[in-house]
C-alpha positions as CSV (number, residue, x, y, z in Angstrom):
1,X,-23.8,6.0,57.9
2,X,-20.8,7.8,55.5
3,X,-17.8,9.2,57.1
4,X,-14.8,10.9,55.3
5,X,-11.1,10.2,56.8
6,X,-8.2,11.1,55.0
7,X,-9.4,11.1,51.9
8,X,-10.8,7.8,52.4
9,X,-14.9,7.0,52.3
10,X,-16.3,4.6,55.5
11,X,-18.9,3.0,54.9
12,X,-20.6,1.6,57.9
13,X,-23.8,-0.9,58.8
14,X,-25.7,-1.9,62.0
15,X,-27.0,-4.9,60.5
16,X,-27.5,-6.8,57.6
17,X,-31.1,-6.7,57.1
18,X,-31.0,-9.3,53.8
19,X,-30.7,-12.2,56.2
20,X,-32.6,-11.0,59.2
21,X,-35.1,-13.5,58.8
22,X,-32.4,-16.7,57.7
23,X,-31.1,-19.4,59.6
24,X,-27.9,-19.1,58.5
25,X,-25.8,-22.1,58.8
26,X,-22.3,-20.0,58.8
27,X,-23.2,-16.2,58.6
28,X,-19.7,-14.7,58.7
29,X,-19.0,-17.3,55.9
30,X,-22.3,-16.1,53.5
31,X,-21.0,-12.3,54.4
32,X,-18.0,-13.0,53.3
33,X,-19.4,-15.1,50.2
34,X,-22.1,-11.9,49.6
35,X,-19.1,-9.4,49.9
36,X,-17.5,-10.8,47.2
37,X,-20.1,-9.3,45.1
38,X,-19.4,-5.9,46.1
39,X,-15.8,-6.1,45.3
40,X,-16.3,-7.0,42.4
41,X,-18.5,-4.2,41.5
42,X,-16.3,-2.1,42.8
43,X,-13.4,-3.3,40.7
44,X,-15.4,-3.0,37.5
45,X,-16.3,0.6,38.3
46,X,-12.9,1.4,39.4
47,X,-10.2,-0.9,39.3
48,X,-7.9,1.8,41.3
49,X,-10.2,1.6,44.3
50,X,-9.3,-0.3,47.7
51,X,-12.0,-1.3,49.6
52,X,-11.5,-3.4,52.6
53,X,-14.3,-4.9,54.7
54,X,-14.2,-5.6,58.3
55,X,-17.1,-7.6,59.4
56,X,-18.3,-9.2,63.0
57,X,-21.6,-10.7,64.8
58,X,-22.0,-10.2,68.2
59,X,-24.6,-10.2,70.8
60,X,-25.7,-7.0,69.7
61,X,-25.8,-8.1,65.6
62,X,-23.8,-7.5,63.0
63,X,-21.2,-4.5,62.6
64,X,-19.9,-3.9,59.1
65,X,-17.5,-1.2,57.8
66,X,-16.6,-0.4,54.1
67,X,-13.0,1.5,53.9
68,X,-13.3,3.0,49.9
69,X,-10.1,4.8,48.9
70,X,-8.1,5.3,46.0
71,X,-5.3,2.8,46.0
């Protein structure tokens, strides 16, 4: 799901379906590890861009959120 919010792009995820099936040993720490890729792609596509993650695992599964605005 894609929102817009002053003049900011939210990305958001309910779930992370690359791992559904892994017995992850640390899962916030391989999001975190497997984030770093996108902020990386993002910085070589636009190094102007902020994009800041906020990440959590519940009962209920993962909830991820991309905030993608110019800096």
């Amino acid at each position: 799901m894609t929102e817009e919010n002053d003049g900011a792009v939210i990305v958001r995820l309910a779930g992370w379906r690359a791992v559904r099936d892994l017995a992850l040993a640390d899962p916030l720490l391989a999001f975190d590890a497997w984030n770093e890729l996108w902020l990386g792609a993002a910085a070589a596509h636009d190094r102007f861009l902020s994009l800041q993650t906020s990440r959590s695992l519940g009962d209920k599964g993962w909830s991820i959120a991309w905030r993608i605005a110019p800096r």
